[in-house]
C-alpha positions in Angstrom: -113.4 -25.9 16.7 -111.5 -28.8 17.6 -109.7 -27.5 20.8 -113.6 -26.6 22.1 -114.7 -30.3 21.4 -111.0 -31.8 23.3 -112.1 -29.1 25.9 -115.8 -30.0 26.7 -114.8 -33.5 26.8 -112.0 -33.2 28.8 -114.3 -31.0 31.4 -117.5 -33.3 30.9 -115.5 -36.5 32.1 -114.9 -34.5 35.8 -118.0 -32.7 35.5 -120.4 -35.9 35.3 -118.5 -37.0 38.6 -120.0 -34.1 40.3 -123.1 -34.2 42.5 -126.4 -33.6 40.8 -126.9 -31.0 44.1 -123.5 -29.4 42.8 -125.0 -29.2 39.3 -128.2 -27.7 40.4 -126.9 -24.9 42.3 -124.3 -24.0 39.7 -128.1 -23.6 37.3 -130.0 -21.5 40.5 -126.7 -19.1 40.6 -126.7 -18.9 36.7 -130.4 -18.1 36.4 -129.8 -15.4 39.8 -127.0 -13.6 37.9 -128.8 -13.6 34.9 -132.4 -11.9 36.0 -130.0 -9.4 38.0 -129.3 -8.2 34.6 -132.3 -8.6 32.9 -132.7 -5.4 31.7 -129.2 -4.8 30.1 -130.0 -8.1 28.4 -133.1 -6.9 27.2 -131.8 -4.1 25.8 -129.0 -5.9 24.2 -132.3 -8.1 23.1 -134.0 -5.4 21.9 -131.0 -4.2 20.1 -130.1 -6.8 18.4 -133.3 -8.7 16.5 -136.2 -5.7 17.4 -138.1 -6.9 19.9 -139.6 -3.5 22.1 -137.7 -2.9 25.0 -140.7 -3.2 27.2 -141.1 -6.7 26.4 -137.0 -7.8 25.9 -136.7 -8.0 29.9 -139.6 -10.5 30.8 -138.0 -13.1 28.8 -134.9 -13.6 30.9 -137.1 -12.5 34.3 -140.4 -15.1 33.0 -139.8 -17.6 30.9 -135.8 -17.8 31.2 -136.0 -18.2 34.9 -139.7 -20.4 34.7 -137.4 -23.2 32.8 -134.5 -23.1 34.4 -136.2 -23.8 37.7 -138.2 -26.1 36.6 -136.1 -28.3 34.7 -133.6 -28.2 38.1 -136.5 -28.7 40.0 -137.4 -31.8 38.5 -134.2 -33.5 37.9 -133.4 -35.5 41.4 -136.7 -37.1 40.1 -135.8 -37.8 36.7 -132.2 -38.9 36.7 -132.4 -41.2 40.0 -132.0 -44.3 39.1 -134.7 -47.0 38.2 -135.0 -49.8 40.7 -136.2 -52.8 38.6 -137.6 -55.0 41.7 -136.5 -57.2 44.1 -135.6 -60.4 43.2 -133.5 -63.0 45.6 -130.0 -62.6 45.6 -129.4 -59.8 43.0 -129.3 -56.1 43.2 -130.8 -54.9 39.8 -131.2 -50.9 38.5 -130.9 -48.8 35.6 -128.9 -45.8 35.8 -129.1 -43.0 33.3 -126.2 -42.3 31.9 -124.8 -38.2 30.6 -124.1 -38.7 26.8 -121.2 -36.7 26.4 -120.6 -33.3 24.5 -124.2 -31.3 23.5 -124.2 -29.3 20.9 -127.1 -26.4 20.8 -127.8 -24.9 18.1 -129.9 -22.1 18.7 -132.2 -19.3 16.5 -132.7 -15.3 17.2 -136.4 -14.7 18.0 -136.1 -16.3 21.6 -132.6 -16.6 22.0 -132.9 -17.7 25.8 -136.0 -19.4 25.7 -135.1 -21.6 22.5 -131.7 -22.1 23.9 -132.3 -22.4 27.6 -134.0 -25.4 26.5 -130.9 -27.4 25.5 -128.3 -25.8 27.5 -129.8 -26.5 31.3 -131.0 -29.6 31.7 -128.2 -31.2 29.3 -125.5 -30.1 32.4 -128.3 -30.7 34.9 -127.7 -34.3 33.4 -124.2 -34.5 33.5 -123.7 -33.4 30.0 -120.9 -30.4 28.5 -122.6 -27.8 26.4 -121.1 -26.5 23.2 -123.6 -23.1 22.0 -124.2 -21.9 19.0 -126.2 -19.1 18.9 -127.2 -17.4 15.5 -125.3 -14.7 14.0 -128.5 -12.3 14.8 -128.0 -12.1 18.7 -123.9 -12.9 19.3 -124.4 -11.3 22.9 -126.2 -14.4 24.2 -123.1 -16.6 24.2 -121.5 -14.1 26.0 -123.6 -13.6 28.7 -124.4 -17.5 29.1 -120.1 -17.6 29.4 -120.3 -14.7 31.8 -123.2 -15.9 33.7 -121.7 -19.6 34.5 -118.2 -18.2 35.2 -119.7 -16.1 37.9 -122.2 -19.0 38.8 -118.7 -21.2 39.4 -119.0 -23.7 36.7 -115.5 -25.6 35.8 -113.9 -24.5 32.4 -114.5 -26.0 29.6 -118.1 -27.6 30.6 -120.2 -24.6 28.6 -118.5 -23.2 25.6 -119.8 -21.7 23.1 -118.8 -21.3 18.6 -119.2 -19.2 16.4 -119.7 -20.8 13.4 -120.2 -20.9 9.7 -122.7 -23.7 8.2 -119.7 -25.3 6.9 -118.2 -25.4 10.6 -121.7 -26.0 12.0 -122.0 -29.2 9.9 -118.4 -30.3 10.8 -119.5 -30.0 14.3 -122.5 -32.0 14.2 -120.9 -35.0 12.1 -117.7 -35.2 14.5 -117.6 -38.4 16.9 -117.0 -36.4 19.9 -120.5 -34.4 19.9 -122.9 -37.1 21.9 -126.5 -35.2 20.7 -127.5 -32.1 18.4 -130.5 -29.7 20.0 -131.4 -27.5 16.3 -134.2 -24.4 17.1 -134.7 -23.6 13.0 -136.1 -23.6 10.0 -137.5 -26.8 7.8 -134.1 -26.7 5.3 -131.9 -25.9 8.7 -133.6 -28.8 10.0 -132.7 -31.3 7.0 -129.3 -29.7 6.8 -128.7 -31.0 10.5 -129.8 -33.9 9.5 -127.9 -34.4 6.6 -125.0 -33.6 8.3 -125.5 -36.1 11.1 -126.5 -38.6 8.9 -122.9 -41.3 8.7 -123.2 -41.0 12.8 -125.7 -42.4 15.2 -126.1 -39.6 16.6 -129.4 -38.3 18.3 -130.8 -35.2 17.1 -133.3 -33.0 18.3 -135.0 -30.9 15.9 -138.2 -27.6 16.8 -138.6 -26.4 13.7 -141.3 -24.6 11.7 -144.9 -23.7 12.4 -148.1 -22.8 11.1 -150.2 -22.8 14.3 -154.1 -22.7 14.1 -156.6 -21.5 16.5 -160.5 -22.9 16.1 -163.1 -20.2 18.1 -166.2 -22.2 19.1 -169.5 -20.4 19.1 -169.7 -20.7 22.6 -166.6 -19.1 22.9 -165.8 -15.9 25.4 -165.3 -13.0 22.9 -163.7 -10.2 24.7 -161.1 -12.3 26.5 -160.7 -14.8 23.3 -159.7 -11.6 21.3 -157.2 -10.5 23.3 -155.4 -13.3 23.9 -155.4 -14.6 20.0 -154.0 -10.6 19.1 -151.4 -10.8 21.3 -150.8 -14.6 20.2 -150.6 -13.1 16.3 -148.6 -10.4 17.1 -146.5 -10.4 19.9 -142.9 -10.6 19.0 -143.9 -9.0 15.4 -145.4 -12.6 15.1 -141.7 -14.1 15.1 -142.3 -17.3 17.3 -142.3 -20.8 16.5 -145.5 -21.3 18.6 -147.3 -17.7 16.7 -151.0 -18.1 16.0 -150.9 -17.9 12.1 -154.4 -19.0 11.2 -157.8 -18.4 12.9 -160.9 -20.3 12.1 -164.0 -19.1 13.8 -167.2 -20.3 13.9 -169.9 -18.6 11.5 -172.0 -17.9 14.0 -169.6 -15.6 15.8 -167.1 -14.5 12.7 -168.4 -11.0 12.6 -168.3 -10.2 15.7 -164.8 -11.9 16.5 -163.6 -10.0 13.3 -164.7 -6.8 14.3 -163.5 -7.2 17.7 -159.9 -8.4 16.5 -159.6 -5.4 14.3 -160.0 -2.7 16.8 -157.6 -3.9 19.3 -154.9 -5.4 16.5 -155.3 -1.7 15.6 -154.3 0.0 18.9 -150.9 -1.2 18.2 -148.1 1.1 18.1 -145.3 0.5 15.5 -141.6 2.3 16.1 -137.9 2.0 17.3 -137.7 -0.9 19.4 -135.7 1.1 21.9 -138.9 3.3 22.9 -140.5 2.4 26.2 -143.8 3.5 24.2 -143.5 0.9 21.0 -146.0 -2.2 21.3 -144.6 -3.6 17.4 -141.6 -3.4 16.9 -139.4 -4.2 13.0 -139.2 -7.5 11.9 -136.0 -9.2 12.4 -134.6 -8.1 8.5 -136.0 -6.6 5.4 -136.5 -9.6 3.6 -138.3 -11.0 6.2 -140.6 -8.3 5.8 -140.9 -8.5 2.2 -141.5 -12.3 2.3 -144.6 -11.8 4.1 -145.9 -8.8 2.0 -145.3 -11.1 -1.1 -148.0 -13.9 0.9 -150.6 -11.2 1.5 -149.8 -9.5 -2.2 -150.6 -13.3 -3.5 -153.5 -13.8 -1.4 -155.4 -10.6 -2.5 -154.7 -11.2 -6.2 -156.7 -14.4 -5.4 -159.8 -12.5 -3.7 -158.6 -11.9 0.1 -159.9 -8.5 1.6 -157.3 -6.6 3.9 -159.0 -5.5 6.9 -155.7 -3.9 8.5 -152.5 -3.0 7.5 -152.7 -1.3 3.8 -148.8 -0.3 4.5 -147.0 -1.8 1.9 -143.8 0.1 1.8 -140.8 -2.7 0.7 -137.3 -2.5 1.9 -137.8 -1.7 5.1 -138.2 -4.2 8.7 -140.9 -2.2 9.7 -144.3 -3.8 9.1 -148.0 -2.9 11.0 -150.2 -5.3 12.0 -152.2 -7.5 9.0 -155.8 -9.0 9.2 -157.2 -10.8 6.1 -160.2 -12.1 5.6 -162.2 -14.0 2.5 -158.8 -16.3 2.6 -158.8 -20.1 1.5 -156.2 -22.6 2.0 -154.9 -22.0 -2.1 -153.1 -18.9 -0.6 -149.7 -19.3 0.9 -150.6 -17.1 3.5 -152.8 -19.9 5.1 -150.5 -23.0 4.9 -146.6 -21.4 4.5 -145.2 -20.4 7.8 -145.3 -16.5 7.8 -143.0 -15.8 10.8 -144.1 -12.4 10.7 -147.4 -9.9 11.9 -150.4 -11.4 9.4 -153.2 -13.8 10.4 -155.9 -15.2 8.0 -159.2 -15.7 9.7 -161.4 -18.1 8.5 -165.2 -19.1 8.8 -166.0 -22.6 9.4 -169.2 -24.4 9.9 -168.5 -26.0 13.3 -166.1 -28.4 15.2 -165.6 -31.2 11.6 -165.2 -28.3 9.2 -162.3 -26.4 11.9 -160.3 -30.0 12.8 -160.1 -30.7 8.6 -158.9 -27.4 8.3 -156.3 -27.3 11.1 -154.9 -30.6 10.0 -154.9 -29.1 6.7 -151.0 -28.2 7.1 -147.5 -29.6 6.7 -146.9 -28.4 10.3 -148.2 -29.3 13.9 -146.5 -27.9 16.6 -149.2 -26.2 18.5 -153.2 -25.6 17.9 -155.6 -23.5 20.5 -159.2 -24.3 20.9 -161.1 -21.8 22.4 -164.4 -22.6 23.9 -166.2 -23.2 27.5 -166.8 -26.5 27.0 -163.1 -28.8 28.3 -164.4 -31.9 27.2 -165.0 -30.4 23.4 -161.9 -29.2 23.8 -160.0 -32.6 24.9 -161.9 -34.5 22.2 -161.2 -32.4 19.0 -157.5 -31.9 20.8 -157.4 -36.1 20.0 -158.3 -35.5 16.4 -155.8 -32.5 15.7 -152.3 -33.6 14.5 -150.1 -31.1 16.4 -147.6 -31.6 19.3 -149.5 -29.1 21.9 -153.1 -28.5 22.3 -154.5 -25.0 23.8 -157.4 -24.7 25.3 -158.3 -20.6 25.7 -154.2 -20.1 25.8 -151.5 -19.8 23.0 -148.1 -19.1 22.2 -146.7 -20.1 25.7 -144.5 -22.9 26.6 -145.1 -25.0 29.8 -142.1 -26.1 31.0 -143.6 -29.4 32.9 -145.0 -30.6 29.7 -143.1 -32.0 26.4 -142.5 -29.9 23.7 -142.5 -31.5 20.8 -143.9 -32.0 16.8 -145.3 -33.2 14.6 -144.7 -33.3 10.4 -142.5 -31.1 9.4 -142.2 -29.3 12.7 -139.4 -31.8 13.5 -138.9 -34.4 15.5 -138.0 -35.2 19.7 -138.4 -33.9 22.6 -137.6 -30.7 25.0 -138.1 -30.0 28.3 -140.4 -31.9 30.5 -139.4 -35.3 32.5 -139.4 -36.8 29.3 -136.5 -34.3 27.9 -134.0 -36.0 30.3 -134.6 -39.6 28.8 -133.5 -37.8 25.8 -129.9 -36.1 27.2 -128.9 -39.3 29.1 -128.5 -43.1 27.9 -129.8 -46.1 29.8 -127.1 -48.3 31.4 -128.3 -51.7 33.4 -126.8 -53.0 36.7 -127.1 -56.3 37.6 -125.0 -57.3 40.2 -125.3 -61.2 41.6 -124.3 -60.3 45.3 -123.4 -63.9 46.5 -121.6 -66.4 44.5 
């Protein structure tokens, strides 16, 4: 581990010296090379944590590639420097400044997406990258090694570990790593932290979710259905950003529950590998098994199970799960599932829904879905959440900040705003005439 650290430094002192034009077409060659292959990466995807093959490609040739361009796109912009003012005499600017060595630390559901975040715009900035990816999807590393070797990016600026949470820790508390980027869980979160806590050291942290949706009454059924299924679902329901709690209003519940379960229904669970599977298995069995112990707890306390009677144990594979009559005393509704449940709720309109939403130890994202934008910017003030939805969920916009709230974590990624965070202010003030 120590040779990779001498190495990215070494690398990162030449490769700051480059021009930002240089670093931007190194990215555009990268991200080219990489949707080339899209779908033998999505089958290595696919392969290694279960997503079905019919999804695995679009996120290398969608959301990969949508980053990546943008965060290029916007960084002459971003890292120019700051021209204070004129002022007789004196030449005055703020420059922004690469911080060194970035370690990413990155998670298995979205291996690129979560980790494309970090690893661009950190060299975009003038930064090296050291990757970590999890243990789950090793190939990752490889092709992001492959992909800027073929893209012409000098040695030792993008290496990537793999690493124990002993090493991992070591990492994060040695001098020569400049900022940590952790995509994880809560206790990975606090472990990062812990680890980084003698240094001052910046550390980015996305961590858990328990994302709500509210369904006004004037709400388009049909489309609002199909987009909060697939927000539920997609992915088995393994993404940070997942709808995991719907209220609706009580004017419309039947309806919108009736609705929900036919198409959550039409579903089609099996081997990832089949072109034909819509669900594929959750990332391990005791994932799996954690989630059918929430919905286990939250019918012994009264919930009805509208979908999704399976309850075979020991195996990944899990169908789609709709529960109704739930309250916020079962774990289902407040602890992050990570997996294919949703709770759906009835509220008595817009006070009862925001209370409820806010009703969480997370707030990373939260959809409204109504007609009306206004409602929909003014209960958006009120909700305690990073990101706020209107008729959309579970995507990522790469021109806006993604960020948390509580125990979601703490920073910001992508965005303008992610490059204040990968560089460090450093003031010029020249007198030009003595």
């Amino acid at each position: 581990m120590s040779d990779v650290l001498d190495r990215a430094v070494r690398a990162q002192r030449e490769w700051r010296l480059s021009s930002l034009e240089e670093r931007i077409d190194v990215v555009t060659r990268m991200t080219e090379w990489m949707v080339a292959r899209a779908d033998e990466i999505g089958a290595e995807i696919s392969t290694e944590m279960g997503r079905p093959i019919a999804y695995s490609p679009n996120e290398i040739r969608r959301g990969f590639a949508e980053r990546a361009a943008h965060m290029a796109a916007i960084a002459p912009d971003c890292l120019a420097d700051l021209d204070a003012g004129p002022k007789d005499g004196f030449r005055r600017f703020i420059r922004r400044d690469p911080l060194g060595v970035v370690l990413v630390l990155a998670p298995w559901n979205y291996p690129y997406l979560a980790s494309v975040n970090g690893v661009v715009p950190a060299l975009l900035a003038g930064n090296a990258v050291v990757l970590k990816m999890s243990s789950q999807t090793p190939t990752v590393a490889h092709r992001y090694a492959a992909a800027f070797a073929a893209a012409g990016l000098p040695g030792g600026v993008f290496q990537y570990v793999e690493a124990s949470h002993e090493e991992t820790a070591a990492l994060i508390a040695d001098e020569r790593v400049g900022f940590v980027a952790f995509t994880g869980s809560v206790p990975g979160g606090r472990s990062v932290v812990r680890a980084a806590a003698n240094r001052f050291v910046n550390v980015n942290l996305e961590l858990g979710g328990k994302d709500p949706a509210y369904v006004r009454r004037d709400a388009p059924l049909p489309a609002t259905i199909a987009e909060l299924v697939d927000g539920s679902f997609f992915n088995s329901g393994q993404s940070c950003c997942a709808v995991e709690r719907i209220y609706v209003d009580r004017s419309v519940f039947d309806d919108f529950v009736s609705g929900f379960v036919d198409l959550a229904g039409r579903y089609v669970l099996g081997s990832p590998l089949d072109p034909s599977t819509t669900l594929g298995p959750m990332v391990r069995e005791s994932a799996a098994d954690f989630v059918r112990d929430q919905i286990a707890e939250a019918e012994a306390k009264g919930a009805s199970r509208l979908l999704g009677h399976s309850d075979l144990r020991g195996v990944p594979y899990m169908p789609p799960q709709v529960l109704v009559d739930v309250d916020h005393s079962m774990r289902v509704m407040t602890e992050e599932s990570f997996g294919p449940v949703i709770g759906i709720m009835p509220v008595d309109g817009d006070d009862e829904a925001v209370r409820l939403m806010n009703d969480s130890a997370y707030g990373l994202t939260a959809s409204v879905w109504t007609t009306d934008a206004e409602a929909a910017v003014a209960l958006g003030d009120r909700l305690e959440t990073g990101t706020v939805y209107m008729n959309r969920c579970d995507y990522l916009d790469p021109a806006l900040a993604w960020t948390g709230l509580k125990d979601t974590g703490r920073g910001v990624s992508l965005s303008a705003l992610a490059y204040d965070t990968l560089t460090r202010p450093k003031s010029f003030h020249l007198r030009l005439a003595l």
